[in-house]
Every structure is written in structure tokens, then in C-alpha cells.
C-alpha positions, 0 to 999 in steps of 0.5 A: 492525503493520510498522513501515514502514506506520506510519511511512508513515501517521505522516508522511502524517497529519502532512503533512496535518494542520493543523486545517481540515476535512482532506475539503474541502481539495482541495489536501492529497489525495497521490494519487500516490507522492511527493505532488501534483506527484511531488516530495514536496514538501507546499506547505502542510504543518506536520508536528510536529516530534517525534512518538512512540507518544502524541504527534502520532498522530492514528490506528493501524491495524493492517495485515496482512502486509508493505508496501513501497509509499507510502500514498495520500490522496484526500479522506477515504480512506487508499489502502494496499497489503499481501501477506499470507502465507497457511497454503496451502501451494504445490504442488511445481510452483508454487514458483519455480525460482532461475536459476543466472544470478541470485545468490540473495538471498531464499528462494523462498516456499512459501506462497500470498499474499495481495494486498490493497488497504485503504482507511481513513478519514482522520479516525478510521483505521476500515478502510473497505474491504479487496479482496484483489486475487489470491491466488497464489504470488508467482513472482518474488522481492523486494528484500529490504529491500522487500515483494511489494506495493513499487508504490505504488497511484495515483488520478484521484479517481474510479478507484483504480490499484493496480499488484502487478508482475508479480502484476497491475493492477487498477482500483477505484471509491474505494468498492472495487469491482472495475472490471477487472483484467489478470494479467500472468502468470509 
């Protein structure tokens, strides 16, 4: 699993935590990237102050391919986001050019990726759903401290909001059904 998606589901576990039922506690859904109210600030939280592979982890769940964006909350769902590098070799003209103007900092990718959208139940980590959202060679490079899939995904409770940049916008119901989606193109 990427270190940087467990680290992210540890510390949103831990800040959501505190032994009430977690499904009924409207105010501890982080629905957006940086929580509530964008600050990331948890009012209620009581995160443990140690943590480690047996010690204050309620769950796992291993997570294909690389992600940069921040987990969502709402209700009993974990909203997260990945790309998944795939065997399918890229067409010759798929492959992106590198612009003389651009210092080059990352090798264009030969592969076709995956874009994937999972949601896992809160309590037990079960993957409750997993959509892949579009299947292409990404055109466009990455911060290479970051991922294809950097956009962190968003909810109003009743739509699911994923954003993969340049790669598309989508739109699903929180049970993983395709609402719409827009390509934004190369």
C-alpha cells in the first residue's frame, strides 16, 4: 500500500474517532480537503498521540497504484482516489512530447493508467465500491512529489465530486453510479 494513502486514512481515522457511533455524528463527516470548514481544523477531535502498525489503527486497506489527493469522509464511506499504471502499452503517438520550453523533471509515461475512484466502509475498511472513472495515457506530467490523481474528491452528502485535472470531472451518487462526467482533453 502507499505509505502516503496510509498515513492519510491513519490520521483521518484518528481525528474521527472517539467511540460514539461514528455513522449518526453528522459533524465528523471531512468532506472536502482540509475538513468542515476548509481549515483543517477537527473541533472535536481526540487523535492519539502515538500511533504505529498495532497501536491506535482501527483498519488497513490496500490501495492499488499511487495517490496524492486527501481521503473523504461522509457518513460511514471513505471517499479515495488512485491512478493505476496498467500492462497496455501506449501507442507511439499517444506518448507525450516534452516542450523544449519546460525543464523536464519526470519521464513521460508509456503505459496507460487507470483512474479510480474507491469508497470503503468506515467501520470495518471493506471496499465497498471501486469505479474506474477513465482509462488513458495521462498527457501531462506531475509534481514528482505528487501523483496523477493529486485532486482531492468532494461531497454534498448526496453527489460524490471527483476532479483528475485535466484527465476529467466526474459526478457519482455515494453508492458509485456514474452521474456524468466531462473530458477535458489533452
Amino acid at each position: 500500500m502507499n505509505s502516503t494513502w496510509l498515513l492519510s486514512l491513519m490520521f483521518l481515522l484518528a481525528h474521527s474517532m472517539s467511540g460514539e457511533d461514528v455513522a449518526s455524528r453528522q459533524v465528523d463527516n471531512w468532506h472536502q480537503w482540509r475538513g468542515p470548514t476548509a481549515t483543517g481544523f477537527a473541533s472535536r477531535a481526540e487523535p492519539p498521540i502515538h500511533w504505529g502498525p498495532k497501536q491506535n489503527i482501527k483498519w488497513q486497506a490496500p490501495i492499488p497504484g499511487k495517490g496524492s489527493s486527501s481521503p473523504i469522509v461522509w457518513e460511514n464511506r471513505v471517499f479515495v482516489l488512485t491512478a493505476v499504471p496498467t500492462d497496455r502499452k501506449a501507442e507511439p503517438d499517444s506518448v507525450p512530447k516534452a516542450d523544449p520550453k519546460f525543464q523536464k523533471r519526470t519521464n513521460a509515461p508509456t503505459n496507460y493508467y487507470q483512474f479510480l475512484v474507491m469508497a470503503f466502509d468506515r467501520e470495518t475498511g471493506k471496499l465497498l465500491w471501486q469505479q474506474v472513472a477513465s482509462e488513458m495515457v495521462p498527457h501531462e506530467g506531475h509534481h514528482e512529489t505528487h501523483s496523477y490523481a493529486a485532486g482531492s474528491p468532494t461531497t454534498d452528502g448526496k453527489y460524490l465530486y471527483v476532479s483528475f485535472g485535466s484527465f476529467g470531472n466526474f459526478c457519482y451518487t455515494l453508492d458509485g453510479k456514474l452521474v456524468w462526467k466531462r473530458d477535458l482533453g489533452g
